[in-house]
C-alpha positions as CSV (number, residue, x, y, z in Angstrom):
1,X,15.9,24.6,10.8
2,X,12.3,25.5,12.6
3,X,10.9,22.5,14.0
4,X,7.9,21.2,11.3
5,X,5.1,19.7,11.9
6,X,3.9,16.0,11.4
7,X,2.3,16.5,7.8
8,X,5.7,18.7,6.9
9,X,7.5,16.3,8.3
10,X,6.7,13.0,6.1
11,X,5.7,15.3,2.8
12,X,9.1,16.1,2.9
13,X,10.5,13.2,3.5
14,X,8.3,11.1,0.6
15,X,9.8,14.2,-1.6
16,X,13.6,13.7,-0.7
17,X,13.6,17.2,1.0
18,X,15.6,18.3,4.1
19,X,14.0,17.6,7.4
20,X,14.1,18.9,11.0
21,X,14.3,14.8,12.1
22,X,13.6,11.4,10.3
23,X,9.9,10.4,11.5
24,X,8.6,7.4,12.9
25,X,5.8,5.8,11.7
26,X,4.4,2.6,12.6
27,X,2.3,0.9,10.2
28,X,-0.6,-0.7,13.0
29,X,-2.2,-3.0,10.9
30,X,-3.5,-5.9,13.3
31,X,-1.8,-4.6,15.7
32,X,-4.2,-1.6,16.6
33,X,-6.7,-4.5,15.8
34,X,-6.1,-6.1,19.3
35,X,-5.8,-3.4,21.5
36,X,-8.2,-2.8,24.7
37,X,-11.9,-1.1,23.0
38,X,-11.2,2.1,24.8
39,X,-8.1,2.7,23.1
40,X,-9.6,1.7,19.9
41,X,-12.8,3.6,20.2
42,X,-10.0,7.1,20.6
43,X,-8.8,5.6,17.1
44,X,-5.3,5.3,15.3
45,X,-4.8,8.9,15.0
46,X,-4.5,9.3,18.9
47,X,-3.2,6.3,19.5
48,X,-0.1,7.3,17.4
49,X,-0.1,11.4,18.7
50,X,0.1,9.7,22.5
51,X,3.2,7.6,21.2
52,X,5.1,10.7,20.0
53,X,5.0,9.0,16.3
54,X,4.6,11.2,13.1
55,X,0.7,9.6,11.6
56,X,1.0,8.6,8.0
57,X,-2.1,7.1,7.7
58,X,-2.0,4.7,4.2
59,X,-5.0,4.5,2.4
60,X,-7.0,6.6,5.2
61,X,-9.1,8.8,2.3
62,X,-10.5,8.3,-1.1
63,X,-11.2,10.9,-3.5
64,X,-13.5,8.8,-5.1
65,X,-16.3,5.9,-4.5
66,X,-16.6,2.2,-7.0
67,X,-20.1,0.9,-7.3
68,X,-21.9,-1.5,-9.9
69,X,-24.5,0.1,-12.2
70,X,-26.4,-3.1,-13.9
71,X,-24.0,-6.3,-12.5
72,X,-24.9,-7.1,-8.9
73,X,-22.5,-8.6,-6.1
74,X,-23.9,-10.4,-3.8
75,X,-22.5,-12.1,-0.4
76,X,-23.4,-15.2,1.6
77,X,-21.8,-16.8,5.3
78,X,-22.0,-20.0,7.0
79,X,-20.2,-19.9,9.9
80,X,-16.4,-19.7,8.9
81,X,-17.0,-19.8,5.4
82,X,-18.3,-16.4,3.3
83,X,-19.5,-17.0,-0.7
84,X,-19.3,-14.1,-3.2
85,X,-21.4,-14.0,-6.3
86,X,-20.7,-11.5,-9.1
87,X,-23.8,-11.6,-11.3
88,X,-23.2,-10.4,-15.1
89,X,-24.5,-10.4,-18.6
90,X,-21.5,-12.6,-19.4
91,X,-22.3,-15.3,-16.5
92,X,-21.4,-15.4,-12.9
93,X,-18.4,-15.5,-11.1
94,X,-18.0,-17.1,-8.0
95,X,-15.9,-16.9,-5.2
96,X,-15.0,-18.1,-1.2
97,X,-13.4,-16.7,1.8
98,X,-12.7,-18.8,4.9
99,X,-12.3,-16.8,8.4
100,X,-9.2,-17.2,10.3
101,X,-10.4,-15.9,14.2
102,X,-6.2,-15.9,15.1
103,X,-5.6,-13.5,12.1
104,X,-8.9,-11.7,12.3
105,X,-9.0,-12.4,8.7
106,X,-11.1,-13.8,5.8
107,X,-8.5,-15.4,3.3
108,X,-9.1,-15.5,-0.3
109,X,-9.7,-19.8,-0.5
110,X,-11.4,-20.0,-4.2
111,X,-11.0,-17.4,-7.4
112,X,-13.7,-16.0,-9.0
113,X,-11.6,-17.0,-12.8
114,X,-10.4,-20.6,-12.6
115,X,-9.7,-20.6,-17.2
116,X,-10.0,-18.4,-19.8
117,X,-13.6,-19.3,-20.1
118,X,-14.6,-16.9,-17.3
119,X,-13.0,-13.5,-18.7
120,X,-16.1,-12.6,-20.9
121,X,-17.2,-12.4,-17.2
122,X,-14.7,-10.6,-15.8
123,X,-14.6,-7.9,-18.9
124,X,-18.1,-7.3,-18.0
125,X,-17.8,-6.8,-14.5
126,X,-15.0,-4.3,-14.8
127,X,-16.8,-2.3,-17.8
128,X,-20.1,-1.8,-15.3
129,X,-18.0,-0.4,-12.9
130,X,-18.9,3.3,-12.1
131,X,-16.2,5.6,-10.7
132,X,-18.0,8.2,-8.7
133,X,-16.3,11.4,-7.3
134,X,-15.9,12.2,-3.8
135,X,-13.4,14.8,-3.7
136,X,-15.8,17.2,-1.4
137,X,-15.5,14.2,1.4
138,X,-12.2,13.7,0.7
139,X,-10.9,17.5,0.6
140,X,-12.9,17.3,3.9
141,X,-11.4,14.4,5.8
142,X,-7.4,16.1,4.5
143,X,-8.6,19.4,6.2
144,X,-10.0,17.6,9.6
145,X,-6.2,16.0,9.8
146,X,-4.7,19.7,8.9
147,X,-1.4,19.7,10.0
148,X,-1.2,16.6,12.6
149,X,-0.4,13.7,10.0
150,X,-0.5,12.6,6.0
151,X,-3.3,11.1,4.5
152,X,-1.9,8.7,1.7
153,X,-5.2,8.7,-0.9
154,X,-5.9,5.6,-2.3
155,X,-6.1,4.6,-6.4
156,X,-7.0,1.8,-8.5
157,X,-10.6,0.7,-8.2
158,X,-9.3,-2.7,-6.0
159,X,-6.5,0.3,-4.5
160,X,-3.6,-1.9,-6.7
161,X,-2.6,-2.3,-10.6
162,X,-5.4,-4.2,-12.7
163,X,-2.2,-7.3,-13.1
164,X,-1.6,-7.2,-9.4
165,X,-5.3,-7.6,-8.6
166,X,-5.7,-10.6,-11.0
167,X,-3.0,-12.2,-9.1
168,X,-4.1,-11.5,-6.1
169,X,-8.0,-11.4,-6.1
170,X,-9.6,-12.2,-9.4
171,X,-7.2,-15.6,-10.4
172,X,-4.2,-16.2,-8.3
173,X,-0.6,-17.1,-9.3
174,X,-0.9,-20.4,-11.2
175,X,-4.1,-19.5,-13.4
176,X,-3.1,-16.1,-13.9
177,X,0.5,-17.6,-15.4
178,X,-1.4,-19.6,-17.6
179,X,-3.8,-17.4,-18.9
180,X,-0.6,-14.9,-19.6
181,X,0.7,-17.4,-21.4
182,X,-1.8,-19.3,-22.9
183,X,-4.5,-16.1,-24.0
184,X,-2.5,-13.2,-24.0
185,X,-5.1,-11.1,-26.2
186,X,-7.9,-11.9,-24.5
187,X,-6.1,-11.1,-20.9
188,X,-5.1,-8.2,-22.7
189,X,-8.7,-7.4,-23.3
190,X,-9.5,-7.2,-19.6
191,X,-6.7,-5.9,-18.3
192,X,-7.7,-2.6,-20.7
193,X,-10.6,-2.3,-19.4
194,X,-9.9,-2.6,-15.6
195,X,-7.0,0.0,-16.7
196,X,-9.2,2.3,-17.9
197,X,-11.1,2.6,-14.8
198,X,-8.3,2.6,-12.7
199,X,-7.0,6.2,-14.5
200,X,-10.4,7.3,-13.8
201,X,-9.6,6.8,-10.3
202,X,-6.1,8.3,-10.8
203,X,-7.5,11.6,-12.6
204,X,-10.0,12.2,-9.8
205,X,-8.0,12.2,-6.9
206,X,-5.2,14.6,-8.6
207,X,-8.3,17.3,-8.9
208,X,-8.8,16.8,-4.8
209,X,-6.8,18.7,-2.0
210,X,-5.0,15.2,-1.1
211,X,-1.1,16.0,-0.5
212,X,0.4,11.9,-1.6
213,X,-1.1,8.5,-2.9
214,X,-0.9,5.2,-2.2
215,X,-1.9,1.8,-3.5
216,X,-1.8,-1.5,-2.3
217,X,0.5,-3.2,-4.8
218,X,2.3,-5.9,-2.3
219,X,5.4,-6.1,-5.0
220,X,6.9,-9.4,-4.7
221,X,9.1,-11.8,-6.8
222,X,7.1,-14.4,-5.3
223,X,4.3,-14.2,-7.3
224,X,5.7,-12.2,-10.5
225,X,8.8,-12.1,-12.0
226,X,10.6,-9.0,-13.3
227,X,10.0,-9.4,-16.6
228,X,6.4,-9.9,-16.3
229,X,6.6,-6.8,-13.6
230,X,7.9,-4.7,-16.8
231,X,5.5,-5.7,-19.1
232,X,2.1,-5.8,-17.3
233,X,2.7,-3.9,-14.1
234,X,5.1,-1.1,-14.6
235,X,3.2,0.8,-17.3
236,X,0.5,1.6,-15.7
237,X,1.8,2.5,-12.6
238,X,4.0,4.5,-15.0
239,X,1.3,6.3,-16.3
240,X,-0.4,6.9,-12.6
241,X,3.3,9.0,-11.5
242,X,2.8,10.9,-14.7
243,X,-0.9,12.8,-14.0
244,X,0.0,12.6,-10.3
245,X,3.4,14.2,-10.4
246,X,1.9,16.8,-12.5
247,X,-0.4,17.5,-9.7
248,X,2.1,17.9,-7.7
249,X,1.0,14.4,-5.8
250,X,3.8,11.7,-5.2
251,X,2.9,7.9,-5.6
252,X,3.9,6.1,-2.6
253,X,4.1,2.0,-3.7
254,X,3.5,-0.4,-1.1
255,X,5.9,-3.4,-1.6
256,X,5.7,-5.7,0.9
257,X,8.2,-8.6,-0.5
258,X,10.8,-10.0,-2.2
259,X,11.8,-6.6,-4.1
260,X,15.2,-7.1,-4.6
261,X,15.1,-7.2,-8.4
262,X,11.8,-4.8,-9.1
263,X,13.8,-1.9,-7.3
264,X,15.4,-0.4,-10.4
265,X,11.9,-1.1,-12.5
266,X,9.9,0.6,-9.7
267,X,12.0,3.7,-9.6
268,X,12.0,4.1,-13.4
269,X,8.3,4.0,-13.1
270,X,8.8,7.5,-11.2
271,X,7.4,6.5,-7.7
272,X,8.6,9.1,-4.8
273,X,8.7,6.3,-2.2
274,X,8.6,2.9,-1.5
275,X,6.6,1.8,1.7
276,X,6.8,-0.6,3.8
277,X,10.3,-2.0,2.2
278,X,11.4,-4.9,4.2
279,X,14.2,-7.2,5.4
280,X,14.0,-11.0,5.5
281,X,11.9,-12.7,6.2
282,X,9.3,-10.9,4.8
283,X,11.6,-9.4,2.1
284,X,14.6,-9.9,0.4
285,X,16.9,-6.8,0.5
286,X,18.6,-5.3,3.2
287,X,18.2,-1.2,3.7
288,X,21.8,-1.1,2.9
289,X,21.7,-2.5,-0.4
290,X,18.2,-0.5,-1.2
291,X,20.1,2.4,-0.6
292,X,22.7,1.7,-2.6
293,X,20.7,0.7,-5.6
294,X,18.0,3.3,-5.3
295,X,18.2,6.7,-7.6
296,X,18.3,9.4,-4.6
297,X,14.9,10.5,-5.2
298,X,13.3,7.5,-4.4
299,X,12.4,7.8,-0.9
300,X,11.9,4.7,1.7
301,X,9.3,4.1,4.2
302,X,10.1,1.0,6.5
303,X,12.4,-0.8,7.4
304,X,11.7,-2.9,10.0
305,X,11.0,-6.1,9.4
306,X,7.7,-7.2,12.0
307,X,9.4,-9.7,13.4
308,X,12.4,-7.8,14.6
309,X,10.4,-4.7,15.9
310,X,8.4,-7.9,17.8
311,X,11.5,-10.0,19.0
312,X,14.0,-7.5,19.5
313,X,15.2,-5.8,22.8
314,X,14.2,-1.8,23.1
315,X,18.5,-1.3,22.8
316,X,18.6,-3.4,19.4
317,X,15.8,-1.3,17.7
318,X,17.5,1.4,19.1
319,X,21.0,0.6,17.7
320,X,19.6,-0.8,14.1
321,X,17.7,2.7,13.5
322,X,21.1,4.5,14.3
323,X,22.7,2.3,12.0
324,X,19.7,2.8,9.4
325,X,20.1,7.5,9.5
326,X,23.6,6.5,9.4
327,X,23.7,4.9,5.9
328,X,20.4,6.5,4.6
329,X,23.0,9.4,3.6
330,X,20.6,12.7,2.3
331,X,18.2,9.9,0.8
332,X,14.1,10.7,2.1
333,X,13.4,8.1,5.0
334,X,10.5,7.1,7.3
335,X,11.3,4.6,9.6
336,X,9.2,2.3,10.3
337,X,7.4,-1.3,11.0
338,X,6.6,-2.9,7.7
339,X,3.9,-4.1,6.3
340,X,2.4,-5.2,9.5
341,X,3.0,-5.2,13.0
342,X,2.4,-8.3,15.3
343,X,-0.5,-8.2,18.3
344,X,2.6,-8.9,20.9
345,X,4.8,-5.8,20.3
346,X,5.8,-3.8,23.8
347,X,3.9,-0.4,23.7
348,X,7.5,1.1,24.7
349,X,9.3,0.2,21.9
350,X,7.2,2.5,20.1
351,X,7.5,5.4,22.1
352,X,11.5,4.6,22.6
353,X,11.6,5.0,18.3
354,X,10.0,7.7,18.2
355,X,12.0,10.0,21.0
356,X,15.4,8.8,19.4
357,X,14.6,10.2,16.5
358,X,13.3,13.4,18.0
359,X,16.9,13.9,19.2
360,X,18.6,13.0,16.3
361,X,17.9,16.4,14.7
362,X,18.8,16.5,11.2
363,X,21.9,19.0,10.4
């Protein structure tokens, strides 16, 4: 077949279509974080053009913008520490982040909902929330790309499921486990209205000239267990693959983790791929027993697990991603790091993935 280009290229291969090769496509995260200014200042895009890889650039546009209309957020830092404030009718909620300088990072160290107390809160935060369309910027940034990578468009108002944000952001594990348990209508209550906004955020971006979608759901048994996944997670994202498949747009999930047992659940939910799909450590499935499980339409973006593609000779990578397009069968791949890749990684292991699958051109 005619050689395609980059864009082509992964579209296809998110769809489960026939390709000229399998791309490469490191996910930089951190990585591109710690690289010299004047690489940085050329930005990602180049950085991955100059490597030979195919740029899929996850959550690179929004077709849409989130701000408050009456509650106010406001944001205070002493030294490594940063306090959030989320004023509302209902009360305040509070929250703290403490700076890591090794990760470049501010981790979440306090939740803003420590008991059920604080949802009234919450509710009201989430209901003054104002989607706005920005499909003309959006449309805009898709056509400056044209042809020379994928834009994956963010959705959900916090880019993830309203239950994965709780977890994550709004209450953590324990509390959040709790409060399922403990006051199930009155979580039910918020997690409506946070779903409701996140559709909003779902029905604007299928209007825009954005090709796939993405959102941040870091899927992991660690934190939630299938059943829970079923019953608070999985709808939703069930209802996002409807309005985007319609719009011809596949939904990309970024699962991070232990997603051995939410593979079958995630497919049913009608996602077109799974990114940044990972072996241990950071997951729990190998790629041969993802492809074995997976329907054949859902495709796989990953991998590599970050440690491997930083620990691993230039022949191992080599040698696993021949064993990889030898038991992906006709199955949609993107190889790839997962999830993250570490500051340390050899520039030429990138540009050795890439060329070997350049000359493995698919038959």
């Amino acid at each position: 077949m005619c050689e395609m280009t980059p864009k082509q290229r992964l579209l296809a291969s998110i769809r489960g279509q026939e390709v000229d090769h399998v791309p490469f496509s490191p996910f930089l995260v951190y990585y591109f974080d710690f690289l010299p200014n004047d690489v940085r200042e050329k930005g990602e895009l180049s950085y991955l053009q100059q490597m030979g890889a195919d740029p899929l650039l996850r959550g690179g546009v929004c077709a849409y913008e989130i701000r408050q209309n009456h509650c106010t957020v406001s944001v205070r830092t002493e030294g490594n520490k940063r306090y959030e404030t989320i004023t509302t009718p209902k009360g305040n909620l509070y929250s703290e982040y403490t700076y890591v300088s090794q990760a470049n990072t501010w981790f979440l160290t306090r939740h803003p909902i420590a008991d059920a107390s604080q949802i009234p809160a919450a509710i009201a935060y989430f209901e003054d929330l104002q989607v706005i369309e920005k499909i003309k910027e959006a449309n805009e940034q898709v056509e400056r790309l044209g042809e020379d990578g994928l834009q994956l468009a963010l959705v959900g108002t916090h880019m993830k499921s309203a239950y994965q944000y709780l977890l994550e952001n709004f209450v953590g594990t324990e509390n959040l486990i709790y409060l399922t348990m403990d006051e199930p209508e009155l979580l039910d209550e918020l997690l409506a209205v946070m779903q409701k906004k996140n559709l909003e955020t779902v029905q604007i971006t299928a209007k825009s000239n954005v090709s796939a979608c993405i959102s941040w759901e870091d899927s992991s048994t660690t934190n939630v267990n299938p059943a829970l996944y079923q019953t608070y997670i999985a709808p939703e994202i069930t209802r996002w693959c409807t309005m985007l498949n319609e719009a011809g747009k596949p939904y990309v999930q970024h699962a991070c983790g232990h997603i051995k047992h939410l593979l079958s659940p995630m497919a049913a939910q009608g996602v077109s791929a799974i990114e940044s799909i990972s072996p241990a450590p950071t997951g729990n499935v190998t790629m041969a027993e993802a492809f074995e499980e997976l329907p054949a339409q859902v495709s796989l973006i990953g991998g590599i697990e970050p440690t491997q593609i930083l620990n691993d000779s230039v022949s191992s990578l080599l040698e696993y991603a021949d064993m990889l397009l030898s038991i992906r069968k006709n199955r949609g791949f993107i190889l790839a790091n997962s999830d993250s890749c570490p500051p340390g990684v050899d520039y030429e292991k990138f540009v050795a993935l890439a060329n070997f699958l350049k000359q493995r051109t698919v038959h």
